[in-house]
N, CA, C and O atoms as a GROMACS GRO file, in nm:
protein
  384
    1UNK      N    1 -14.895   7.851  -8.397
    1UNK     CA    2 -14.878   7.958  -8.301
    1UNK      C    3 -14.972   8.072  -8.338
    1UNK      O    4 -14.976   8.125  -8.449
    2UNK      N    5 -15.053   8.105  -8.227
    2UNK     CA    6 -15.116   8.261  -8.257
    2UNK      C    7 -15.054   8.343  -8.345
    2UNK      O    8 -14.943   8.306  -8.382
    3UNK      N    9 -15.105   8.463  -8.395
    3UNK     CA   10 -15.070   8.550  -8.448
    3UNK      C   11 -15.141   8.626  -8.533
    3UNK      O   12 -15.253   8.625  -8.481
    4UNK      N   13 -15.148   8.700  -8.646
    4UNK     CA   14 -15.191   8.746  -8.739
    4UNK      C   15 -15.213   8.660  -8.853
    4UNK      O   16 -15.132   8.586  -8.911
    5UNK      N   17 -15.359   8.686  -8.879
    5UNK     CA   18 -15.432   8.580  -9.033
    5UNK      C   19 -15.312   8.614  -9.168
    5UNK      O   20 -15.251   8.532  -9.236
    6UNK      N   21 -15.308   8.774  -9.174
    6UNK     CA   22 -15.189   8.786  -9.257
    6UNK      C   23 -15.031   8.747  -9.284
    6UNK      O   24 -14.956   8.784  -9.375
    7UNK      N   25 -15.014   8.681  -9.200
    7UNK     CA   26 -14.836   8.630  -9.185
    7UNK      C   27 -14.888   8.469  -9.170
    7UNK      O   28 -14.985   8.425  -9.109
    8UNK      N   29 -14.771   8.391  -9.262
    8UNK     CA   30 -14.763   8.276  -9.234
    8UNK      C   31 -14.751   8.201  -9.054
    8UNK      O   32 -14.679   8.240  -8.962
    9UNK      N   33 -14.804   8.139  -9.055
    9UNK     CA   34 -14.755   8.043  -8.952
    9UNK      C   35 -14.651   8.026  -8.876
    9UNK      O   36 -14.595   8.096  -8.960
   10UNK      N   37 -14.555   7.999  -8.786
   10UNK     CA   38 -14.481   8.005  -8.732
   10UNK      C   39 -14.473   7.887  -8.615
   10UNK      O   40 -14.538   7.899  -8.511
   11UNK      N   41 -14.395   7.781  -8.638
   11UNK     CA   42 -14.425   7.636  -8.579
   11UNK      C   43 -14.266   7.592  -8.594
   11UNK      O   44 -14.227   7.508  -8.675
   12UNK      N   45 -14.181   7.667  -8.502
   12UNK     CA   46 -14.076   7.614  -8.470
   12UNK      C   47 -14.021   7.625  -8.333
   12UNK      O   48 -14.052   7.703  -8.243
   13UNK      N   49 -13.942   7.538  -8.337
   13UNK     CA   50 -13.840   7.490  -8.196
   13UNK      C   51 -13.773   7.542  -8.198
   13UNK      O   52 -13.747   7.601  -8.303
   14UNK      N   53 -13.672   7.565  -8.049
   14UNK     CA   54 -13.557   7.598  -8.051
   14UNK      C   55 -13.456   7.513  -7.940
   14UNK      O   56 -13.497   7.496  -7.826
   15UNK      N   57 -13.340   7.469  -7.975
   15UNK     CA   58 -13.297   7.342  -7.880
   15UNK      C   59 -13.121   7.426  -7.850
   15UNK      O   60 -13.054   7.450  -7.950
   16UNK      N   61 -13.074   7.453  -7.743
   16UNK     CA   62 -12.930   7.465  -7.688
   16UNK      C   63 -12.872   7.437  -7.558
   16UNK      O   64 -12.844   7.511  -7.463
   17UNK      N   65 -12.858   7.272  -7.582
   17UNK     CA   66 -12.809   7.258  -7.491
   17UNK      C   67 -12.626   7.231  -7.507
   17UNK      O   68 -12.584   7.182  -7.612
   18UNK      N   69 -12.541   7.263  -7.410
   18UNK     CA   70 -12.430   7.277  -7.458
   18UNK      C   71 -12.336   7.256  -7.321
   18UNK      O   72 -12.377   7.293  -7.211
   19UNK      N   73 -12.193   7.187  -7.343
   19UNK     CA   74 -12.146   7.183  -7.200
   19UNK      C   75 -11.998   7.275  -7.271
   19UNK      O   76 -11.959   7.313  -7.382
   20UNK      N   77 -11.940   7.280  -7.085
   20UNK     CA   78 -11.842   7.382  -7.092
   20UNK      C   79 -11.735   7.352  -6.967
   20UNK      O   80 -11.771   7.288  -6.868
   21UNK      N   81 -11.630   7.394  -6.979
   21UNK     CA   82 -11.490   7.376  -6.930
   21UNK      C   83 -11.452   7.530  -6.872
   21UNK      O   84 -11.447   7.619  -6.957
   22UNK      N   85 -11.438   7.548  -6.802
   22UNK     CA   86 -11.321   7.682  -6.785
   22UNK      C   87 -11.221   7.640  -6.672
   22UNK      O   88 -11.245   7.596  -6.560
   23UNK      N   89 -11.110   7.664  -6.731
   23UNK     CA   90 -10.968   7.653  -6.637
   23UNK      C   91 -10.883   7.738  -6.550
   23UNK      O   92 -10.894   7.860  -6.554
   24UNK      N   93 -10.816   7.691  -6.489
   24UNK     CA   94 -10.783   7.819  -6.380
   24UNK      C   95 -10.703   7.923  -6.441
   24UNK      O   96 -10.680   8.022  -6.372
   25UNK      N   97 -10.646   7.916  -6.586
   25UNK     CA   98 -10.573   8.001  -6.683
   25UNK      C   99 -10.665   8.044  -6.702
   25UNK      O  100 -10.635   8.115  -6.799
   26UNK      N  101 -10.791   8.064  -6.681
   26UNK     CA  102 -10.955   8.177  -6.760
   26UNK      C  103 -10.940   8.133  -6.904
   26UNK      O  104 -10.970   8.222  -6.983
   27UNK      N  105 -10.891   7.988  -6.974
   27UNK     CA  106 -10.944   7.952  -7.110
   27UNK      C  107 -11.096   7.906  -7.070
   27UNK      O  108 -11.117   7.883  -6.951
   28UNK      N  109 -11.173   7.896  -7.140
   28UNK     CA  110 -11.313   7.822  -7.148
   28UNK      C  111 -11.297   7.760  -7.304
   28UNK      O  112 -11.246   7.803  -7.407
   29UNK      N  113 -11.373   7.627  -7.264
   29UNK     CA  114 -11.359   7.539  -7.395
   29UNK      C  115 -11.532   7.535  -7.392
   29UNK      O  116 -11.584   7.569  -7.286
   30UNK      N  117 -11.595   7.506  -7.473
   30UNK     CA  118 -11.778   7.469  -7.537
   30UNK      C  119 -11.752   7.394  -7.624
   30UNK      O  120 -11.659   7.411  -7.703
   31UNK      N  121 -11.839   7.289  -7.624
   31UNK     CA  122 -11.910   7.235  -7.718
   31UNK      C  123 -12.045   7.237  -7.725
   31UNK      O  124 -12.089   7.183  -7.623
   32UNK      N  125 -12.190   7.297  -7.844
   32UNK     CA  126 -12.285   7.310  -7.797
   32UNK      C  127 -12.316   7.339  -7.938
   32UNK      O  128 -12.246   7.391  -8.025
   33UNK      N  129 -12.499   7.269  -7.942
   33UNK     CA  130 -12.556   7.324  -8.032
   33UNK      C  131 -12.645   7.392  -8.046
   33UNK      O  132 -12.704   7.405  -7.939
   34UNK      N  133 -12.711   7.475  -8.165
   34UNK     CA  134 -12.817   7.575  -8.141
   34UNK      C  135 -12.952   7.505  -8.252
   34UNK      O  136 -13.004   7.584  -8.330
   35UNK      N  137 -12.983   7.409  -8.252
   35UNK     CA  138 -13.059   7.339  -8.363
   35UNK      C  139 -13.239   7.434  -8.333
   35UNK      O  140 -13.275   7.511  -8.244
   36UNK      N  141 -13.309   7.381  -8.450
   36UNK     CA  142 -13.421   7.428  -8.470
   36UNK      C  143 -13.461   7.325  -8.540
   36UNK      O  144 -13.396   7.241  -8.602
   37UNK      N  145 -13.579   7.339  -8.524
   37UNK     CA  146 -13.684   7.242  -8.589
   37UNK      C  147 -13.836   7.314  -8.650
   37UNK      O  148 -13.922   7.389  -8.603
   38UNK      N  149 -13.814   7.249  -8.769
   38UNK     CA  150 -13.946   7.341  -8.849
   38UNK      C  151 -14.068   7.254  -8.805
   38UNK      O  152 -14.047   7.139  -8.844
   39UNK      N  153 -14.186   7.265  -8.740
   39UNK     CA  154 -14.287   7.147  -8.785
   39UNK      C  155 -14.385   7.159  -8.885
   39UNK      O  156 -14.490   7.097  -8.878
   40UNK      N  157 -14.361   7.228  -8.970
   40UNK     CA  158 -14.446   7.269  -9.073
   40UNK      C  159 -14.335   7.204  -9.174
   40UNK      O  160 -14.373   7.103  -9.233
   41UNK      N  161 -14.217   7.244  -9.198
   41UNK     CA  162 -14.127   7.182  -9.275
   41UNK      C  163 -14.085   7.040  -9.288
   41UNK      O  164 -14.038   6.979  -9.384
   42UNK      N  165 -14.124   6.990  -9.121
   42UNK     CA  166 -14.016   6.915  -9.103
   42UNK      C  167 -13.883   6.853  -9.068
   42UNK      O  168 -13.845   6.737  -9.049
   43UNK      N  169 -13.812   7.000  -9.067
   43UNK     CA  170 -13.699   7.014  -9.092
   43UNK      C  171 -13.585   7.058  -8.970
   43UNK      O  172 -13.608   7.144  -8.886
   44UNK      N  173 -13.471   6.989  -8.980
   44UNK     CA  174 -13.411   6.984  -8.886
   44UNK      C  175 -13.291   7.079  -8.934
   44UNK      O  176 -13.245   7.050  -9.045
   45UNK      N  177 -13.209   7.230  -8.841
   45UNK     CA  178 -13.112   7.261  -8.918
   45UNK      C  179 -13.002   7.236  -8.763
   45UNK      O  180 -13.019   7.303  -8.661
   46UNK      N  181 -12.903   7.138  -8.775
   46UNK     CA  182 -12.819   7.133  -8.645
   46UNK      C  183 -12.686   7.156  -8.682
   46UNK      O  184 -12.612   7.080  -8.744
   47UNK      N  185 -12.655   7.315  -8.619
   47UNK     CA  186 -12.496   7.327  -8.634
   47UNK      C  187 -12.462   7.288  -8.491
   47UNK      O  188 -12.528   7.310  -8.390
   48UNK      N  189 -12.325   7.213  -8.505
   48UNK     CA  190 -12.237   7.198  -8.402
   48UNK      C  191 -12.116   7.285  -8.381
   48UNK      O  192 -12.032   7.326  -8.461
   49UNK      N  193 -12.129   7.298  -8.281
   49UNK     CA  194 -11.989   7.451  -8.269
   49UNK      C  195 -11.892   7.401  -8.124
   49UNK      O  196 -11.929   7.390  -8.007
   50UNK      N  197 -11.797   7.386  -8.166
   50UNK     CA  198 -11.629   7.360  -8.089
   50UNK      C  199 -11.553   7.521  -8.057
   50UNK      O  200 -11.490   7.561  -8.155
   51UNK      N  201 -11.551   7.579  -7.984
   51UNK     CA  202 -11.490   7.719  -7.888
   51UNK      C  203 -11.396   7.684  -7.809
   51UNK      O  204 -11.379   7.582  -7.742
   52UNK      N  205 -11.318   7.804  -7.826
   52UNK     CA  206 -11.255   7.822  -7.716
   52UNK      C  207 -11.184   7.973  -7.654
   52UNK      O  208 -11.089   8.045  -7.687
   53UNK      N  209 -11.241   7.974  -7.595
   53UNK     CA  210 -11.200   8.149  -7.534
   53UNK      C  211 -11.120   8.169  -7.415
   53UNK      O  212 -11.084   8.089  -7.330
   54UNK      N  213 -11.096   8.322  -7.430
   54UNK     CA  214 -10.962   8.375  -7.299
   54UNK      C  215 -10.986   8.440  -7.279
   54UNK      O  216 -11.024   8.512  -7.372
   55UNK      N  217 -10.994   8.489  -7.156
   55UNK     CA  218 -11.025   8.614  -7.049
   55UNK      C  219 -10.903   8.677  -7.050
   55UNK      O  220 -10.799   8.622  -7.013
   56UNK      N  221 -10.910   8.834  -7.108
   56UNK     CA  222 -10.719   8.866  -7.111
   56UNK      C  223 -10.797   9.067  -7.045
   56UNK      O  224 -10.912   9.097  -7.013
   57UNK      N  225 -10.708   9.129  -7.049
   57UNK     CA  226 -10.750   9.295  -6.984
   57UNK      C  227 -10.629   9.377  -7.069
   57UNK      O  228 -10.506   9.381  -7.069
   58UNK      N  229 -10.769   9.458  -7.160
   58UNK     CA  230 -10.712   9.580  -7.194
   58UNK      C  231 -10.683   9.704  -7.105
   58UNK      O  232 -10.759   9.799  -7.088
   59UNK      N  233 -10.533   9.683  -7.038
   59UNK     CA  234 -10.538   9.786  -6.929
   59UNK      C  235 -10.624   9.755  -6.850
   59UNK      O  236 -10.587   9.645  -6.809
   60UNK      N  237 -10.761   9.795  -6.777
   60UNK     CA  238 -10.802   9.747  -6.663
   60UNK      C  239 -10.930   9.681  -6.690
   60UNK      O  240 -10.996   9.632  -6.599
   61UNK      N  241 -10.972   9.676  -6.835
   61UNK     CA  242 -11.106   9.633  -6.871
   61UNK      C  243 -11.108   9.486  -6.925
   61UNK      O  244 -11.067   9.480  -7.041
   62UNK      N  245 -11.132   9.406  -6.888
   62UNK     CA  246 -11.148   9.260  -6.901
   62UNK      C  247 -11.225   9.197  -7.025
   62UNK      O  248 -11.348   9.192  -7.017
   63UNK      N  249 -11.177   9.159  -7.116
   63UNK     CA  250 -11.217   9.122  -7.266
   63UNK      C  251 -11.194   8.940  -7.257
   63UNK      O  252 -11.116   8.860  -7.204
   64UNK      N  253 -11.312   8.940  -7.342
   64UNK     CA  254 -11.312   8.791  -7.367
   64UNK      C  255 -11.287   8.733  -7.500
   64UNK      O  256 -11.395   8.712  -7.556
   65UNK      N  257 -11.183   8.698  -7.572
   65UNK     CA  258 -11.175   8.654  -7.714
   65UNK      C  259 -11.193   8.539  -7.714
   65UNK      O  260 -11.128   8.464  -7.641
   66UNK      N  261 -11.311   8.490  -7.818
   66UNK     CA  262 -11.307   8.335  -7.891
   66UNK      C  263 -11.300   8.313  -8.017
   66UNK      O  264 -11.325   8.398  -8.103
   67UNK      N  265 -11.261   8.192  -8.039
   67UNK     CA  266 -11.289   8.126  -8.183
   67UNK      C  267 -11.306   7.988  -8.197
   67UNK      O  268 -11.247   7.904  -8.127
   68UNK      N  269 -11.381   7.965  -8.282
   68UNK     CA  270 -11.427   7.807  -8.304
   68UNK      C  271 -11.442   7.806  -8.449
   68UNK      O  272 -11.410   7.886  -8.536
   69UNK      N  273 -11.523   7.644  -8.451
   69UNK     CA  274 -11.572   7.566  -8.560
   69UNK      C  275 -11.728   7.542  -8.603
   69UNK      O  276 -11.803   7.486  -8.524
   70UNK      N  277 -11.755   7.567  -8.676
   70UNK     CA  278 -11.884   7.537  -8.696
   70UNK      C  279 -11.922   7.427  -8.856
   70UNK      O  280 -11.913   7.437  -8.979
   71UNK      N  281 -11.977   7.300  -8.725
   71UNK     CA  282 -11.990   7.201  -8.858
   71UNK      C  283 -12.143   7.105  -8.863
   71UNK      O  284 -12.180   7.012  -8.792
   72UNK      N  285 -12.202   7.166  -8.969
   72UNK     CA  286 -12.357   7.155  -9.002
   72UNK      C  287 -12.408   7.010  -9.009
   72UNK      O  288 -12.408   6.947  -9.115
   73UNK      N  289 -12.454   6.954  -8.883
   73UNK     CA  290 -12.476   6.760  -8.914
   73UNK      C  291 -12.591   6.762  -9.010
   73UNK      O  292 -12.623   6.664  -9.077
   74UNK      N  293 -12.675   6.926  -9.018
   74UNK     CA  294 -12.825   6.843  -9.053
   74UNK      C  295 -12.895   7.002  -9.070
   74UNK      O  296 -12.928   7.080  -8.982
   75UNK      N  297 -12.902   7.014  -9.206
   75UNK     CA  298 -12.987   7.158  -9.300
   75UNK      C  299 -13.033   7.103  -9.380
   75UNK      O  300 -12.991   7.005  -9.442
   76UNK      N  301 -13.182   7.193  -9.396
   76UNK     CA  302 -13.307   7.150  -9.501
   76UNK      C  303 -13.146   7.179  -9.626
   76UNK      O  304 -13.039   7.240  -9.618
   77UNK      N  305 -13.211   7.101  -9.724
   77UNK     CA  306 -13.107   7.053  -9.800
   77UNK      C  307 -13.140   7.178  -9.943
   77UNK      O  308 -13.039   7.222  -9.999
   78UNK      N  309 -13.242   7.216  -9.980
   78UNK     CA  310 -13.234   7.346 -10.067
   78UNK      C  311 -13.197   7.477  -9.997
   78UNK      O  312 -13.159   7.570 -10.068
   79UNK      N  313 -13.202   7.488  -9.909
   79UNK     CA  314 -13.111   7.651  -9.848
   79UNK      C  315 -13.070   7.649  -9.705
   79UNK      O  316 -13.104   7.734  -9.623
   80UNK      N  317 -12.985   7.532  -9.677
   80UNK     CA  318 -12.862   7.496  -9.586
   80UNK      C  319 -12.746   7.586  -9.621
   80UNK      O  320 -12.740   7.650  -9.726
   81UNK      N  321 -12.659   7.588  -9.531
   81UNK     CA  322 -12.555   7.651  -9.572
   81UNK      C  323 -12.460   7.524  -9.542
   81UNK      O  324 -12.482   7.410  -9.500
   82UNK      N  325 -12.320   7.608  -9.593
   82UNK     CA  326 -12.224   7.530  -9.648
   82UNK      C  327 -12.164   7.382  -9.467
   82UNK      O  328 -12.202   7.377  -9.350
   83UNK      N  329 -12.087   7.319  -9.530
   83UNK     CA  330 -12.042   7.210  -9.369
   83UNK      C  331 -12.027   7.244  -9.268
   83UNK      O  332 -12.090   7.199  -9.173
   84UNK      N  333 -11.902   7.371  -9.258
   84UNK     CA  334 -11.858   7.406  -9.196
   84UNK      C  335 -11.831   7.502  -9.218
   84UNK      O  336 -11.811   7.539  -9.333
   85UNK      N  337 -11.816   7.601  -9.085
   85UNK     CA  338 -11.807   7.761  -9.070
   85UNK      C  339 -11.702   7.790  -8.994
   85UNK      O  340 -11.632   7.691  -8.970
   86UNK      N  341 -11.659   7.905  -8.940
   86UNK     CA  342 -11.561   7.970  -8.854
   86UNK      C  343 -11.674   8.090  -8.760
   86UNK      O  344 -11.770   8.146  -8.811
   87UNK      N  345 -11.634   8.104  -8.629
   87UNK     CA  346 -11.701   8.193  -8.561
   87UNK      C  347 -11.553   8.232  -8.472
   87UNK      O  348 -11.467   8.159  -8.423
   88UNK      N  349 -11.571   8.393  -8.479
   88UNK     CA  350 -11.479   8.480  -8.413
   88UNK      C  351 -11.606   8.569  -8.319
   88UNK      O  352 -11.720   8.596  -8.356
   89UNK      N  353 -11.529   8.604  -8.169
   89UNK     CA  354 -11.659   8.662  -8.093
   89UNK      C  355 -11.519   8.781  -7.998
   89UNK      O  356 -11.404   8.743  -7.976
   90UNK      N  357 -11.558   8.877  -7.971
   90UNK     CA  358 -11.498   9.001  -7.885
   90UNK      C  359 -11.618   8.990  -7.786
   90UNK      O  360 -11.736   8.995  -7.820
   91UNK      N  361 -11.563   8.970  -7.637
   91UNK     CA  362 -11.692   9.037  -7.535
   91UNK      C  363 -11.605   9.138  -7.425
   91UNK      O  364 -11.507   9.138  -7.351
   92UNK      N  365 -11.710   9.217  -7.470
   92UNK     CA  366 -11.655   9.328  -7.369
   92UNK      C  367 -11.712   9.324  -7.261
   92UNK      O  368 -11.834   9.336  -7.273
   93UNK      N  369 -11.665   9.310  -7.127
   93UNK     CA  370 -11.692   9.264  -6.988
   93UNK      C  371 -11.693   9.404  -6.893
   93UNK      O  372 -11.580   9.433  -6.853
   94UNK      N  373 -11.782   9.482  -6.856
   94UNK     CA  374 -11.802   9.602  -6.770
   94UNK      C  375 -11.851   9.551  -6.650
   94UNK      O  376 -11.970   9.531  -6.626
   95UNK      N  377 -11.761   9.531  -6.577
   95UNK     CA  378 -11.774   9.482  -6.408
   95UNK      C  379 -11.826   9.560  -6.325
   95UNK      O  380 -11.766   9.663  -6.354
   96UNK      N  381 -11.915   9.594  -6.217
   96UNK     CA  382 -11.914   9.707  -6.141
   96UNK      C  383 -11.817   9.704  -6.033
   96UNK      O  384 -11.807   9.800  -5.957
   0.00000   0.00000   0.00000
C-alpha cells in the first residue's frame, strides 16, 4: 500500500461478514466475524463472536444492551490473545 518511505508497509485485509436475527420482543441475536489477514505476515487473526441484545427505554430514550462470546479459531500464535473473551456493549439510540 502507498504511503510514506518512513513507516513500514501496510498489507492487510479486513473481512465482516456476519448474520442476524431480531424478534418481535426487540432481542437481536449475531453471529459474525471481524478477521484480518496480514500478507506480509501471513497471518490470519479470526475471532468469532455469539450476541445478543435488547432494545429496553430509559424513560423515553431507547438503549440497546448486549453481551456475548468471543472465541479466537485462528491468531498469529506469538501475540494472539487468549480463546475466548466476553464483550459487553451500551448503545445509546437518539431518534429524531
Amino acid at each position: 500500500m502507498a504511503g510514506s518511505d518512513r513507516l513500514p508497509d501496510v498489507d492487510q485485509v479486513f473481512i465482516q461478514p456476519f448474520l442476524t436475527k431480531v424478534t418481535k420482543t426487540l432481542w437481536t441475536y449475531a453471529l459474525n466475524t471481524e478477521s484480518t489477514y496480514n500478507w506480509e505476515a501471513s497471518e490470519w487473526s479470526v475471532p468469532i463472536n455469539l450476541t445478543a441484545a435488547k432494545l429496553i427505554k430509559f424513560g423515553r430514550l431507547p438503549v440497546q444492551i448486549a453481551g456475548g462470546v468471543r472465541y479466537w479459531a485462528d491468531a498469529p500464535e506469538d501475540q494472539g490473545p487468549e480463546n475466548f473473551g466476553l464483550r459487553l456493549n451500551v448503545t445509546f439510540l437518539f431518534p429524531k
